[in-house]
C-alpha positions as CSV (number, residue, x, y, z in Angstrom):
1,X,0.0,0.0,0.0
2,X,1.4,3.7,-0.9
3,X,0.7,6.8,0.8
4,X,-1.7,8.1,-1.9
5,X,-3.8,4.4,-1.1
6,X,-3.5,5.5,2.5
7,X,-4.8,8.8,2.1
8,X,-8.0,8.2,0.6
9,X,-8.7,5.0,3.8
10,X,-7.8,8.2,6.2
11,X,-10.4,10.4,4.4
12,X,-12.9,7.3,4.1
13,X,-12.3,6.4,7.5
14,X,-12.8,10.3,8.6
15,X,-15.6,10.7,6.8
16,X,-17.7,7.7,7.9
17,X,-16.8,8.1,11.1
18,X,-18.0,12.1,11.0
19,X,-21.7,11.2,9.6
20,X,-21.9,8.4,11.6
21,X,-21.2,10.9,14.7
22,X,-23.6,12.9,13.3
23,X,-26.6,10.2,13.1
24,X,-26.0,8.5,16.4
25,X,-26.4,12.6,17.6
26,X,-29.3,12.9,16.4
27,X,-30.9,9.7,17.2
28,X,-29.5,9.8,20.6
29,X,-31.5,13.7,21.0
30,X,-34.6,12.5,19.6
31,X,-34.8,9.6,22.3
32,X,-33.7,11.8,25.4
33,X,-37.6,13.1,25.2
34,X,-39.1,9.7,25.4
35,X,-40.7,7.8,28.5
36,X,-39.4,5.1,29.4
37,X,-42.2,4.0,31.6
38,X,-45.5,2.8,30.1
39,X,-48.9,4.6,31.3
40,X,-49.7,1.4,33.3
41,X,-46.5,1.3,34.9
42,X,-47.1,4.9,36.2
43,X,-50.7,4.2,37.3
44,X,-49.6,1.6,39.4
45,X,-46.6,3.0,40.8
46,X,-49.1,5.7,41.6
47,X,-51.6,3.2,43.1
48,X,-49.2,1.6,45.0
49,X,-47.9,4.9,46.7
50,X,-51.1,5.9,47.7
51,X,-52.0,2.1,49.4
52,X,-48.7,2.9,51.5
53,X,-49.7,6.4,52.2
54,X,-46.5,8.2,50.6
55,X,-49.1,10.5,48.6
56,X,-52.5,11.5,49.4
57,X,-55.9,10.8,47.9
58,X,-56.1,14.7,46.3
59,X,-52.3,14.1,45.3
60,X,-53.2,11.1,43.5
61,X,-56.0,12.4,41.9
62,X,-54.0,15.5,40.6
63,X,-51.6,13.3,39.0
64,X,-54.3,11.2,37.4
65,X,-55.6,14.4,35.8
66,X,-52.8,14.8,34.6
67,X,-52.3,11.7,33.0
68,X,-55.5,11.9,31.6
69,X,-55.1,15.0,30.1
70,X,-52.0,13.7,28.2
71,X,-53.7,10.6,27.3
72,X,-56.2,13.0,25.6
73,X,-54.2,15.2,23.9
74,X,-52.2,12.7,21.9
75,X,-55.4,11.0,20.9
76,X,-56.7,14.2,19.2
């Protein structure tokens, strides 16, 4: 292998390894938003809190609102 054969590897290599960068970037930004929890895992973590007396019945309602309400709005 000459050095002109090694330079166009380095650029390929640089290259591929820049959009790559790139695309893992953006793919790792759009999933920073997500839930990881499902909505059923959150109702009964919230069920279960309330049973042990760590939140309140008004608390626990709030948050159910609130889960409701974003149930909706993805739905419309």
């Amino acid at each position: 292998m000459d050095m002109s054969e090694f330079g166009v590897w380095a650029m390929l290599a640089f290259w591929g390894s820049a959009i790559g960068g790139i695309a893992f970037a953006i793919t790792w930004a759009r999933s920073r938003n997500r839930n990881p929890a499902t909505r059923d895992q959150i109702i009964n973590s919230l069920k279960q809190r309330l049973e042990k007396g760590e939140i309140s019945q008004q608390e626990y309602a709030n948050r159910m609102a609130k889960i409701e309400a974003k149930n909706g709005s993805k739905t419309e």
